[in-house]
N, CA, C and O atoms as CSV, one atom per row, in Angstrom:
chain,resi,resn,atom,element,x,y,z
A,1,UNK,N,N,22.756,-46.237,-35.926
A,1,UNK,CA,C,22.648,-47.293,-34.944
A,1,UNK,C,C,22.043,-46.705,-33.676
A,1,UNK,O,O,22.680,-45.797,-33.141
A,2,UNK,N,N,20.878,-47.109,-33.113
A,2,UNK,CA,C,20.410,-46.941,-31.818
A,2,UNK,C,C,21.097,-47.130,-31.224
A,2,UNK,O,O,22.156,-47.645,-31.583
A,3,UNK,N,N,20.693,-46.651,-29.462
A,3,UNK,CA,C,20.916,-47.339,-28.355
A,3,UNK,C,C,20.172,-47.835,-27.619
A,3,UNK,O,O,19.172,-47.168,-27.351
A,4,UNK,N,N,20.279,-48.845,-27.140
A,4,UNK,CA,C,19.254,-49.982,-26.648
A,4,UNK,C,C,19.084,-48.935,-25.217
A,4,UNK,O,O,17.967,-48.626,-24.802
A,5,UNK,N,N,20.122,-48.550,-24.682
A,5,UNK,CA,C,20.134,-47.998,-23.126
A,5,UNK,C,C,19.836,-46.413,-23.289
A,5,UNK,O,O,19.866,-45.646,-22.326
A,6,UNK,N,N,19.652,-46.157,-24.126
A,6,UNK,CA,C,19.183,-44.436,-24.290
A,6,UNK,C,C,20.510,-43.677,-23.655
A,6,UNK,O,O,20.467,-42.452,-23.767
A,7,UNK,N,N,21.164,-43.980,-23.292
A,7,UNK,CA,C,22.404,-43.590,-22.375
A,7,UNK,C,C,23.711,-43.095,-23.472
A,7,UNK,O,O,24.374,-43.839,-24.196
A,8,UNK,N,N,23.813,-41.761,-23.339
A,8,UNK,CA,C,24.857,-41.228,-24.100
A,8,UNK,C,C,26.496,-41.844,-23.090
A,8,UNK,O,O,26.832,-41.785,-21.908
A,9,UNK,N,N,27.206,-42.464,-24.518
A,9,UNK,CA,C,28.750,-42.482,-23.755
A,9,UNK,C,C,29.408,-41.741,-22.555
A,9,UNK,O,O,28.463,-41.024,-22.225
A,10,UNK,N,N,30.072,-41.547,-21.984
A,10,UNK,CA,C,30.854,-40.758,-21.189
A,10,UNK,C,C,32.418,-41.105,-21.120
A,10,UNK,O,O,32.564,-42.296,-20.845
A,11,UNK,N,N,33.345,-40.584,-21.248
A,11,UNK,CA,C,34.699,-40.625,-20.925
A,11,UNK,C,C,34.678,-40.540,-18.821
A,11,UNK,O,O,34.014,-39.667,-18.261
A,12,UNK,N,N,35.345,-41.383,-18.170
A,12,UNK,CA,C,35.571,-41.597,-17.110
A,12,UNK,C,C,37.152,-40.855,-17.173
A,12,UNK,O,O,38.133,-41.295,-17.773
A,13,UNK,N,N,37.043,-39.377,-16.213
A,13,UNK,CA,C,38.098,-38.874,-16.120
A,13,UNK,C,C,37.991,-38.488,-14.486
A,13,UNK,O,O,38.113,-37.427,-13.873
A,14,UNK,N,N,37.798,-39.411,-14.218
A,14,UNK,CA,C,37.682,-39.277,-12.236
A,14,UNK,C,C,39.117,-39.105,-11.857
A,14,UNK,O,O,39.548,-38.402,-10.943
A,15,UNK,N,N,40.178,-40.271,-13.165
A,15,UNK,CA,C,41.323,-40.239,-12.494
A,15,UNK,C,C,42.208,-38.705,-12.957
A,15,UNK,O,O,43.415,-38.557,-12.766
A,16,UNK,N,N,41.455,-37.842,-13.480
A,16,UNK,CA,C,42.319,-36.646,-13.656
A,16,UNK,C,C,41.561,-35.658,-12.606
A,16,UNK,O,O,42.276,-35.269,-11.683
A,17,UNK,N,N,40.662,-35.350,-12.613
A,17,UNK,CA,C,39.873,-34.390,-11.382
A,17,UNK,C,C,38.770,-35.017,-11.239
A,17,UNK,O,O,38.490,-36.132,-11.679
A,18,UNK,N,N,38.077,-34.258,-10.576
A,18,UNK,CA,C,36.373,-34.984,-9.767
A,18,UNK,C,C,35.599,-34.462,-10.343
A,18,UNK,O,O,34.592,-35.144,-10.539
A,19,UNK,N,N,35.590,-33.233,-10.847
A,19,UNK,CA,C,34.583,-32.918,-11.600
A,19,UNK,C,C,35.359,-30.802,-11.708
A,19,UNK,O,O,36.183,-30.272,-10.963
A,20,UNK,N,N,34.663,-30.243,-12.842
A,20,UNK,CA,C,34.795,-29.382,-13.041
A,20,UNK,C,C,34.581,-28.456,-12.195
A,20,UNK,O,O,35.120,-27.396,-12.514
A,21,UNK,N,N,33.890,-28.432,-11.047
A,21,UNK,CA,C,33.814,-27.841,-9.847
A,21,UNK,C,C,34.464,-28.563,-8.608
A,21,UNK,O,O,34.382,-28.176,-7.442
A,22,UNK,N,N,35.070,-29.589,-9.029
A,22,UNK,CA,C,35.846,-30.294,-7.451
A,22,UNK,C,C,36.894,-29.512,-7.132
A,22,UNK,O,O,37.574,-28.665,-7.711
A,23,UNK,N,N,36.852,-30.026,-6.027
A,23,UNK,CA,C,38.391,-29.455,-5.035
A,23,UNK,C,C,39.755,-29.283,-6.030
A,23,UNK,O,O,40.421,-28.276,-6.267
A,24,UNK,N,N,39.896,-30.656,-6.509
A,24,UNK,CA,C,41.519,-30.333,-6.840
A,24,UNK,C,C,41.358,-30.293,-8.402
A,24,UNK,O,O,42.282,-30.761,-9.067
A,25,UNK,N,N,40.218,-29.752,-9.065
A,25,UNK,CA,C,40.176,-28.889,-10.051
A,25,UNK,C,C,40.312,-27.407,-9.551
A,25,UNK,O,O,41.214,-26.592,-9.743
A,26,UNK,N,N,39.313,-27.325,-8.954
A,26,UNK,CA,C,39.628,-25.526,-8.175
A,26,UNK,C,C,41.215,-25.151,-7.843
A,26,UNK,O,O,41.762,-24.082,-8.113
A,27,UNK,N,N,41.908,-26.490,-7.081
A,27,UNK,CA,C,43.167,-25.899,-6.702
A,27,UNK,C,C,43.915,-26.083,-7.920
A,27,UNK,O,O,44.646,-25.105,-8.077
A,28,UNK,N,N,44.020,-26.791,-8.702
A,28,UNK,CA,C,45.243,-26.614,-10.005
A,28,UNK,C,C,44.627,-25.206,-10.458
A,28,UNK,O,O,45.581,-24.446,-10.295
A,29,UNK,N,N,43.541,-24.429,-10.945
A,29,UNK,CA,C,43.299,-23.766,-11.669
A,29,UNK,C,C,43.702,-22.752,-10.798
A,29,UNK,O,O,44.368,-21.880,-11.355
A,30,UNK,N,N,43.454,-22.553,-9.285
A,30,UNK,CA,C,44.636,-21.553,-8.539
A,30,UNK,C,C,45.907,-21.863,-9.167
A,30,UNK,O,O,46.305,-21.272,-10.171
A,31,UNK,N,N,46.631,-22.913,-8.500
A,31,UNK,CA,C,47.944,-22.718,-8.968
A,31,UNK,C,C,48.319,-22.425,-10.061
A,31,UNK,O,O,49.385,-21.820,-10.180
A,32,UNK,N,N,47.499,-22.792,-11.255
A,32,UNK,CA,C,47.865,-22.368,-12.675
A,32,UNK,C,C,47.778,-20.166,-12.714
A,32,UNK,O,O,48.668,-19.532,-13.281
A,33,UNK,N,N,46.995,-19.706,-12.258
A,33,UNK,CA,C,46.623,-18.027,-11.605
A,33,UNK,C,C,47.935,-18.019,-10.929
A,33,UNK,O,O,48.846,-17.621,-11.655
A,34,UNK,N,N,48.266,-18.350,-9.743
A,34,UNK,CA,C,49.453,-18.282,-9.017
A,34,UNK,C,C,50.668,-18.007,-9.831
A,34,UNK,O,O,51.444,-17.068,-9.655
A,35,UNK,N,N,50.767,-19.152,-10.958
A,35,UNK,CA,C,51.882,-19.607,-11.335
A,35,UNK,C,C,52.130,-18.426,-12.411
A,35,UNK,O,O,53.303,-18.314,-12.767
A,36,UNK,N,N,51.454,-17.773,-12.826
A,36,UNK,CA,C,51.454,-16.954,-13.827
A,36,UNK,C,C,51.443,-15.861,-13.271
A,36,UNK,O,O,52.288,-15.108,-13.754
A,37,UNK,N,N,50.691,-15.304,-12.229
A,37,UNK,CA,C,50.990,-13.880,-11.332
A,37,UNK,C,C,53.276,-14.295,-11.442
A,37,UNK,O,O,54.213,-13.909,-12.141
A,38,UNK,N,N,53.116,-15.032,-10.534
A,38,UNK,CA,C,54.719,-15.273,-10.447
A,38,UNK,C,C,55.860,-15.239,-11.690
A,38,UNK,O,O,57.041,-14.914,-11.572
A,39,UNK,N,N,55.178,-15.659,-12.886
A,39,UNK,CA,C,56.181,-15.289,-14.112
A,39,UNK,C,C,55.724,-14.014,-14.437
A,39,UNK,O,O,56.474,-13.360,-15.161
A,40,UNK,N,N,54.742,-13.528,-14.102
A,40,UNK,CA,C,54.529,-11.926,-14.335
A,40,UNK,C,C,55.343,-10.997,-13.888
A,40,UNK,O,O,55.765,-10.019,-14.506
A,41,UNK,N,N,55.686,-11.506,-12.160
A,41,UNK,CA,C,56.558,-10.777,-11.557
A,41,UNK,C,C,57.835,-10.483,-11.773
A,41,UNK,O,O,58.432,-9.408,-11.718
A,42,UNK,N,N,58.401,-12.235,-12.183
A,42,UNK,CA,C,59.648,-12.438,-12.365
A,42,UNK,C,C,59.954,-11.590,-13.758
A,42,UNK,O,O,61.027,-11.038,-14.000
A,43,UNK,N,N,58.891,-11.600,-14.550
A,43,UNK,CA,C,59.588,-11.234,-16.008
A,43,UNK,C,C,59.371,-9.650,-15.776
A,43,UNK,O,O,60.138,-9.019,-16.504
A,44,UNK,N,N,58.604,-8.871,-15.026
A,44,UNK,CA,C,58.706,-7.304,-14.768
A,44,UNK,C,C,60.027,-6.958,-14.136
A,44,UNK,O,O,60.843,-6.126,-14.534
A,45,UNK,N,N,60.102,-7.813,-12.986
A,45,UNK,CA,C,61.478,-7.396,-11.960
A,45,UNK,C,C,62.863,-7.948,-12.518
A,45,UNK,O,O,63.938,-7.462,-12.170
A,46,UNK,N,N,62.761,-8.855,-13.285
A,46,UNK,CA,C,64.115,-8.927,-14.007
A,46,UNK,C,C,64.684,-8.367,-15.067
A,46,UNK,O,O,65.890,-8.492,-15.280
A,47,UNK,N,N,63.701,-7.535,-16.026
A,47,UNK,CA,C,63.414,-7.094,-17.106
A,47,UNK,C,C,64.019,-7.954,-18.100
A,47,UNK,O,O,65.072,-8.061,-18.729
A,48,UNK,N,N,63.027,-8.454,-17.983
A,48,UNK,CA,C,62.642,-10.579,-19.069
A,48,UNK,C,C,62.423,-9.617,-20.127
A,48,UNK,O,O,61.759,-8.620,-19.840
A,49,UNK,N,N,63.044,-9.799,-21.760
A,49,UNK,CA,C,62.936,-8.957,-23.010
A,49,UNK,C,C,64.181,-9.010,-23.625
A,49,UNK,O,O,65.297,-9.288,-23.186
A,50,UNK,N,N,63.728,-8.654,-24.858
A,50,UNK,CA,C,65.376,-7.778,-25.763
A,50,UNK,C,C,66.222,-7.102,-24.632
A,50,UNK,O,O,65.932,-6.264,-23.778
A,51,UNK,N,N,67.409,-7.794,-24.947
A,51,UNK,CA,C,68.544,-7.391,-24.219
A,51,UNK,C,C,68.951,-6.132,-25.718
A,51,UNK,O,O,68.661,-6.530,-26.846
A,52,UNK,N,N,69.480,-4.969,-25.592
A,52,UNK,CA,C,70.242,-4.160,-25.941
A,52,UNK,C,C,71.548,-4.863,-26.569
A,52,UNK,O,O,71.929,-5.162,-27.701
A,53,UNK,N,N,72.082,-4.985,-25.135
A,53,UNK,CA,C,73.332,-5.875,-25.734
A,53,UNK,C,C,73.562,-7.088,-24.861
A,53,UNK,O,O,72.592,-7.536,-24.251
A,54,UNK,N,N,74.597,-7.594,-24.753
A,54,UNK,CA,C,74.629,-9.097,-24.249
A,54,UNK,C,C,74.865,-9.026,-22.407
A,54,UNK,O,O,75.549,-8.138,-21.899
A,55,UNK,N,N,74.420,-9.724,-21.878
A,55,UNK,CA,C,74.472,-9.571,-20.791
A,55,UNK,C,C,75.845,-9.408,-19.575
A,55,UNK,O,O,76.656,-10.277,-19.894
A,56,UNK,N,N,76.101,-9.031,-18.976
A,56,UNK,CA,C,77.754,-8.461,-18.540
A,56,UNK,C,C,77.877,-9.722,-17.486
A,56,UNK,O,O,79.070,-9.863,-17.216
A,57,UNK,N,N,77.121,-10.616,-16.847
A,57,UNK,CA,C,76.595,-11.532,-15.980
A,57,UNK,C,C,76.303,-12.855,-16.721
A,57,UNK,O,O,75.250,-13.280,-16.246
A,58,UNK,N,N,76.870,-13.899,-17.898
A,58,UNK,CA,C,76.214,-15.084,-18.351
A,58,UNK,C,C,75.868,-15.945,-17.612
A,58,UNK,O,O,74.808,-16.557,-17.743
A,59,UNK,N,N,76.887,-16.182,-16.507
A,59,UNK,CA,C,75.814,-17.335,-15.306
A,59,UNK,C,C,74.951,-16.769,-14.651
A,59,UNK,O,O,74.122,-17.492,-14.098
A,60,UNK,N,N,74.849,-15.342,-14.492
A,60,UNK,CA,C,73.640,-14.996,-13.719
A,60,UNK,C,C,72.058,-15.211,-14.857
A,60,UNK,O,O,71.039,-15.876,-14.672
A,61,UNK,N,N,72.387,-14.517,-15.754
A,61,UNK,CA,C,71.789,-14.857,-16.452
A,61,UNK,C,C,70.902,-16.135,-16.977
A,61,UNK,O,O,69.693,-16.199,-17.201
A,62,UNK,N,N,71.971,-17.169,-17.096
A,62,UNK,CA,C,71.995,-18.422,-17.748
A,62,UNK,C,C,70.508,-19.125,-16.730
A,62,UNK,O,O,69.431,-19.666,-16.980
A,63,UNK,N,N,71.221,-18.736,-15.619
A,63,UNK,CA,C,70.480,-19.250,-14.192
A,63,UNK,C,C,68.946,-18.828,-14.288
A,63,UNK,O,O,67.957,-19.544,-14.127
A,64,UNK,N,N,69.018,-17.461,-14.598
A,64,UNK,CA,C,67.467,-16.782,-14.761
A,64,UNK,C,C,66.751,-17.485,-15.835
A,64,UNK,O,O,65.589,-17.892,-15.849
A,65,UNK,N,N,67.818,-17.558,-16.876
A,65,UNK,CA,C,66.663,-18.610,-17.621
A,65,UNK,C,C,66.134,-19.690,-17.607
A,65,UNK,O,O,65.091,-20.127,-18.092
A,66,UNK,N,N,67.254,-20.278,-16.764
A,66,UNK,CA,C,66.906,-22.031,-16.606
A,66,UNK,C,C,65.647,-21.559,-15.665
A,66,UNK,O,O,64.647,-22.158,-16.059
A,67,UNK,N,N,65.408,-20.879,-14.795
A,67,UNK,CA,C,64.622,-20.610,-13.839
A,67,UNK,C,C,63.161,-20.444,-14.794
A,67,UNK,O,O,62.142,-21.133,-14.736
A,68,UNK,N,N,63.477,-19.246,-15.700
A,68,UNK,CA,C,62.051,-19.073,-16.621
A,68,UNK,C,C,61.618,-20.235,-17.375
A,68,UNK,O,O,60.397,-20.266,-17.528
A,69,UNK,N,N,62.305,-21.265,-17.925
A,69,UNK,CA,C,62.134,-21.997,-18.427
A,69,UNK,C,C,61.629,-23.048,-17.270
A,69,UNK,O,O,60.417,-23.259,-17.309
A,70,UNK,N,N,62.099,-23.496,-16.612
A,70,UNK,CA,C,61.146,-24.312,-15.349
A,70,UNK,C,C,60.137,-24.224,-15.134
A,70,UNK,O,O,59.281,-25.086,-15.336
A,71,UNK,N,N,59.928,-22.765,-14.499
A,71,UNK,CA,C,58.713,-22.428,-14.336
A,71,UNK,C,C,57.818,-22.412,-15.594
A,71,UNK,O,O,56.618,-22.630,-15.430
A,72,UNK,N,N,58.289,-22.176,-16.826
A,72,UNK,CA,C,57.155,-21.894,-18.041
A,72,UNK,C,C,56.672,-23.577,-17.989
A,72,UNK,O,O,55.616,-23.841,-17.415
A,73,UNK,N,N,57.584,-24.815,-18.682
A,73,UNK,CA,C,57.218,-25.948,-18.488
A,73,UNK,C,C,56.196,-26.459,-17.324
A,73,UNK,O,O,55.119,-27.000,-17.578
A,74,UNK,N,N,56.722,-26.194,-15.916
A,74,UNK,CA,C,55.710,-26.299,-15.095
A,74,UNK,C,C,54.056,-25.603,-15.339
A,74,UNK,O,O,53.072,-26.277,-15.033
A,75,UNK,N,N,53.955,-24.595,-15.754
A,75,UNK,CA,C,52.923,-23.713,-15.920
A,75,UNK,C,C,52.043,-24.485,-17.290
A,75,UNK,O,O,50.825,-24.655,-17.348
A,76,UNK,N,N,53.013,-24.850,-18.268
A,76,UNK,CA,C,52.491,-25.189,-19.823
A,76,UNK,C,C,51.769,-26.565,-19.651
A,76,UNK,O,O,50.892,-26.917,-20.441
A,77,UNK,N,N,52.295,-27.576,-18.252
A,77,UNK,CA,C,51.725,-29.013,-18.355
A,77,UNK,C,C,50.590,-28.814,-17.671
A,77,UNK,O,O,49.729,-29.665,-17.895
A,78,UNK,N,N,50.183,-27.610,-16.585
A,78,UNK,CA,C,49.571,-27.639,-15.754
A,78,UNK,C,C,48.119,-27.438,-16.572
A,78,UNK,O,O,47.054,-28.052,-16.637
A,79,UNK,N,N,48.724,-26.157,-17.189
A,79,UNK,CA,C,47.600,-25.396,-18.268
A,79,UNK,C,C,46.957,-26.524,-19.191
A,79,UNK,O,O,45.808,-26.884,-18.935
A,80,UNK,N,N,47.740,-27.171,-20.393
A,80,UNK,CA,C,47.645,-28.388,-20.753
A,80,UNK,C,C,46.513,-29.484,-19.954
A,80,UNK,O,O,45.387,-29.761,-20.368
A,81,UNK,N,N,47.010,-29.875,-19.007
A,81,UNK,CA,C,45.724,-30.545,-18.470
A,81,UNK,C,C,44.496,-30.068,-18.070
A,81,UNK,O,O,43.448,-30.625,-18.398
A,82,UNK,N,N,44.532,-29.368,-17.586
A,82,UNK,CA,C,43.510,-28.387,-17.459
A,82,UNK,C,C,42.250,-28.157,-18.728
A,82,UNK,O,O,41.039,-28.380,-18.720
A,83,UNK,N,N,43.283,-27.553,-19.884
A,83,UNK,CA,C,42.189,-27.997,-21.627
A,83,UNK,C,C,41.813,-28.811,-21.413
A,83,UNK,O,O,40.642,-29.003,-21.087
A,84,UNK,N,N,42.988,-29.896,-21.557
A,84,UNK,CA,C,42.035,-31.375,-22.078
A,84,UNK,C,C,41.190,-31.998,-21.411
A,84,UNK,O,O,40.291,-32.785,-21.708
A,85,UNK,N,N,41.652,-31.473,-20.256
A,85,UNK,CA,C,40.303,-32.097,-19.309
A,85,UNK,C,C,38.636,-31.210,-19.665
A,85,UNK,O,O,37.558,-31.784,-19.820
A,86,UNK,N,N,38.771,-30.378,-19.694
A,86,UNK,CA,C,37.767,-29.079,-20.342
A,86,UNK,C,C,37.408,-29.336,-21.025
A,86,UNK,O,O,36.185,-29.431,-21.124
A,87,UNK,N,N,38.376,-29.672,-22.124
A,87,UNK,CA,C,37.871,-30.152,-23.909
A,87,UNK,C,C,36.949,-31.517,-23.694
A,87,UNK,O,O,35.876,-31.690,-24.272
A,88,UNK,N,N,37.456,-32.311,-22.909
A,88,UNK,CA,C,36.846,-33.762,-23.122
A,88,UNK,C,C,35.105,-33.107,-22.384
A,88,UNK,O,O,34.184,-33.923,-22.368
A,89,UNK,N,N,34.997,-32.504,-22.158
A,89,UNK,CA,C,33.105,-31.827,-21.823
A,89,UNK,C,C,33.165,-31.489,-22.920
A,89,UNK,O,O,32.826,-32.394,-23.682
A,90,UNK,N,N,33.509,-30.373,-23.519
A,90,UNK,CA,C,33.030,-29.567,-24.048
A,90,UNK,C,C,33.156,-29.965,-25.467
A,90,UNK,O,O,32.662,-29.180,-26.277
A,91,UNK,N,N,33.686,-30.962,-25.894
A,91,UNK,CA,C,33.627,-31.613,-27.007
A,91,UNK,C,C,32.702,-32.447,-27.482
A,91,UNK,O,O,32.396,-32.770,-28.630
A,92,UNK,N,N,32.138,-32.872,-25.987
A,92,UNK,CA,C,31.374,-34.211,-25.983
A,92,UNK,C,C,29.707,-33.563,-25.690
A,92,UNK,O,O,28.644,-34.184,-25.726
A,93,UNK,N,N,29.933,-32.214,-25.420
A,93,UNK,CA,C,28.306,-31.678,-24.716
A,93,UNK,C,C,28.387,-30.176,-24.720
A,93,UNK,O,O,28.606,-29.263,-23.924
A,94,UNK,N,N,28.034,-30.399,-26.317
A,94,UNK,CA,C,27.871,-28.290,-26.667
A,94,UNK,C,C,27.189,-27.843,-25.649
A,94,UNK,O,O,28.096,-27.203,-25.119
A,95,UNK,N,N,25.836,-27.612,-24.629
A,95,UNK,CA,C,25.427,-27.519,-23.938
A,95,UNK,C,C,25.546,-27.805,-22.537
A,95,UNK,O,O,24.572,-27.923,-21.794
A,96,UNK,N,N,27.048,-27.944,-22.086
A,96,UNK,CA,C,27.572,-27.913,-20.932
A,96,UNK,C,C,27.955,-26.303,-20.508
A,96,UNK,O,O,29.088,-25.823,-20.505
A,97,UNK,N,N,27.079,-25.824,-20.262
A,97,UNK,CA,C,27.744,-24.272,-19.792
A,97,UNK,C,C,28.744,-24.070,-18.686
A,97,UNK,O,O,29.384,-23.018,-18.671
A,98,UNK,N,N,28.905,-24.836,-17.909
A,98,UNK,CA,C,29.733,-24.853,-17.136
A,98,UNK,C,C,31.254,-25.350,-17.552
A,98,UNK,O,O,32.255,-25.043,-16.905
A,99,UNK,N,N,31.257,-26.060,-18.582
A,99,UNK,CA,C,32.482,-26.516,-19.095
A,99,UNK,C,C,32.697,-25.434,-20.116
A,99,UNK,O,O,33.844,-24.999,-20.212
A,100,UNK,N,N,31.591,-24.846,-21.033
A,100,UNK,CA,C,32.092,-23.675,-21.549
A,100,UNK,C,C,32.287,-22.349,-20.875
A,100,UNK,O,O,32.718,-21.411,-21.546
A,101,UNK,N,N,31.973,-22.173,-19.448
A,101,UNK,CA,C,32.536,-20.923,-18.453
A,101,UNK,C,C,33.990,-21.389,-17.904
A,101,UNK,O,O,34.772,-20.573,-17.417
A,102,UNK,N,N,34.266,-22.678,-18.015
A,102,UNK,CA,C,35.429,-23.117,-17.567
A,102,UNK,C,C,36.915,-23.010,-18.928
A,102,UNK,O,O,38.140,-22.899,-18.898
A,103,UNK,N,N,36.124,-23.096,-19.693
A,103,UNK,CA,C,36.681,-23.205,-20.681
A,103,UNK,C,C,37.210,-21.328,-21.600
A,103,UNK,O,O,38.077,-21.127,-22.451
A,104,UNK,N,N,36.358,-20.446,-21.009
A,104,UNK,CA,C,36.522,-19.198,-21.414
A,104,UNK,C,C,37.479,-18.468,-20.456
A,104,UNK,O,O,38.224,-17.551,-20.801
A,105,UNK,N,N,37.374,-18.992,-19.174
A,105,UNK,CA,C,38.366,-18.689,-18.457
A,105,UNK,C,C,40.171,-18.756,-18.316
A,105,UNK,O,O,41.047,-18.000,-17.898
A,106,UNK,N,N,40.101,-20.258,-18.989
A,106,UNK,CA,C,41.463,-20.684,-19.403
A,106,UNK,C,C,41.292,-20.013,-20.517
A,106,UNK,O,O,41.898,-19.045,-20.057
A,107,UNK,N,N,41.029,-19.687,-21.493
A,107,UNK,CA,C,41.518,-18.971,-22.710
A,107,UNK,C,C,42.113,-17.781,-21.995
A,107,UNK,O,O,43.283,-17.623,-21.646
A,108,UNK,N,N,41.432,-17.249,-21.897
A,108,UNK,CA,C,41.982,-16.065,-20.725
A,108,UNK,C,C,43.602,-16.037,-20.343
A,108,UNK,O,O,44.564,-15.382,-20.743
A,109,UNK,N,N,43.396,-17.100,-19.348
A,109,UNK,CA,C,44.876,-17.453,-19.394
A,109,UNK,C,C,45.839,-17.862,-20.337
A,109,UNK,O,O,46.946,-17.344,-20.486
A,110,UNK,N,N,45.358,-18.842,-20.988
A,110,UNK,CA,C,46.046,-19.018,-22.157
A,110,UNK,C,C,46.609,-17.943,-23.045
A,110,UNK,O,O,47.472,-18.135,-23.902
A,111,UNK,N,N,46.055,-16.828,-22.768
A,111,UNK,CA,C,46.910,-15.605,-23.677
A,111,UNK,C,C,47.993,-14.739,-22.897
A,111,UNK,O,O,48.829,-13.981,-23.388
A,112,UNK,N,N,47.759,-15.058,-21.494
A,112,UNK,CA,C,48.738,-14.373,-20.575
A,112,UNK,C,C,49.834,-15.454,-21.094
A,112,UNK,O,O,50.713,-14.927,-21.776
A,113,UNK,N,N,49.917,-16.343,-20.979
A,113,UNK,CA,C,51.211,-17.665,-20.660
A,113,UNK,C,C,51.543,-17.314,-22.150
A,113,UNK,O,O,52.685,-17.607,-22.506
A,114,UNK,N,N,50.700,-16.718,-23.092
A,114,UNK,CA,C,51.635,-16.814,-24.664
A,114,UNK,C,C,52.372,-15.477,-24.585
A,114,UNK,O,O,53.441,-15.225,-25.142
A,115,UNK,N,N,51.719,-14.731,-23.885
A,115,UNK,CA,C,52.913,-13.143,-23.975
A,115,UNK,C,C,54.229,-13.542,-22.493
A,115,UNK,O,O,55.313,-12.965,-22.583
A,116,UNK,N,N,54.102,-14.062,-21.827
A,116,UNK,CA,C,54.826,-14.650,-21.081
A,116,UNK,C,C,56.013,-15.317,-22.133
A,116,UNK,O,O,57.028,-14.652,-22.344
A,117,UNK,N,N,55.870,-16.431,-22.673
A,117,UNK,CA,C,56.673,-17.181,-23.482
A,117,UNK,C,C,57.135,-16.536,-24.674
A,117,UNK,O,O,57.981,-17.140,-25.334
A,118,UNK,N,N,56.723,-15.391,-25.078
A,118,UNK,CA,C,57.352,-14.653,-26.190
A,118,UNK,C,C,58.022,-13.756,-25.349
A,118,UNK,O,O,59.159,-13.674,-25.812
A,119,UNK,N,N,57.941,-13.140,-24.499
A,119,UNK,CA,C,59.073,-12.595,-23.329
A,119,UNK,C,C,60.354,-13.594,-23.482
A,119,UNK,O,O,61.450,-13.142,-23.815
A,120,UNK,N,N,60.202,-14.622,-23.287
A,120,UNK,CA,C,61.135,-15.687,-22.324
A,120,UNK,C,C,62.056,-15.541,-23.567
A,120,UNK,O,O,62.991,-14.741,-23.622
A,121,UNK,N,N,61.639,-16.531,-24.712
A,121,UNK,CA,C,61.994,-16.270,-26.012
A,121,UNK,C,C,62.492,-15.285,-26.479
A,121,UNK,O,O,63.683,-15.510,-26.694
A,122,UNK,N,N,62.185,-14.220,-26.776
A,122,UNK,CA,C,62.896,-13.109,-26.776
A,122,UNK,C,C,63.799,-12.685,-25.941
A,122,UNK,O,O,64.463,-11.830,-26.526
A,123,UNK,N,N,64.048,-12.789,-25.222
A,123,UNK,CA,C,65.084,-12.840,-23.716
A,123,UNK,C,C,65.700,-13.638,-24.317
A,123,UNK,O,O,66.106,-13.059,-25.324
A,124,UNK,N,N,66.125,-14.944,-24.315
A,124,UNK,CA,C,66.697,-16.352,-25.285
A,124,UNK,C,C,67.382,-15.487,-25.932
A,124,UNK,O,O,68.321,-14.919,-25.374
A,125,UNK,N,N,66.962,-15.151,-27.561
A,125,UNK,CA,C,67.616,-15.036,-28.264
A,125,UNK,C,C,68.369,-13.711,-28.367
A,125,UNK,O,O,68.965,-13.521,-29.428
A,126,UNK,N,N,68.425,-12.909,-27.569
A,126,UNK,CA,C,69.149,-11.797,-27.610
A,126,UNK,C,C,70.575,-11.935,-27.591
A,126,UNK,O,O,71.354,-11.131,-28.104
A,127,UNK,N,N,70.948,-13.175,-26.870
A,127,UNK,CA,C,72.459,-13.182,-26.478
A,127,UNK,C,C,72.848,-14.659,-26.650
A,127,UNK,O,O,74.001,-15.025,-26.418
């Protein structure tokens, strides 16, 4: 089937960011960097991992996790939108290089936030 208008479809995602170089794409993709420097920290300085044995502290504990777990959820919806917003280019226009430099970058991240969450997890089930 032709198109009468020569005009390829487009998905209208104004209401999620402005564009792959707008402002409050740039700033989620900070905060998503931010947010992950910060579970980096938290999981070095708390020593987030296999517990040995069970912790001598369960509400201190308990607390740290509800904490890791907050923050991971916060981090996972952020990341999450971020793809799909990515994907909806780069699905729609193999030849968007900019959605595929945007898109190589979050992978990137995307592998920090999975050794992050196998930390957390592992922490979890120790005790």
């Amino acid at each position: 089937m032709s198109n009468p208008n020569g005009n390829i479809p487009h998905w209208d995602l104004s209401n999620v960011y402005g564009g792959l170089d707008a402002d409050d794409f740039h700033a989620d993709l900070t905060k998503l960097k931010a947010n992950l420097g910060d579970l980096e920290k938290l999981i070095a300085d708390r020593g987030v991992g296999r517990l040995a044995e069970p912790p001598a502290d369960l509400d201190a504990t308990a607390a740290l996790l509800d904490d890791l777990i907050d923050r991971l959820n916060e981090t996972i919806v952020l990341l999450r939108t971020l793809e799909n917003y990515i994907y909806s280019f780069v699905s729609t226009d193999s030849y968007n290089t900019l959605a595929a430099k945007r898109e190589s970058e979050l992978d990137q991240l995307l592998d920090d936030l999975s050794g992050f969450d196998g930390a957390v997890t592992v922490f979890a089930k120790s005790f």
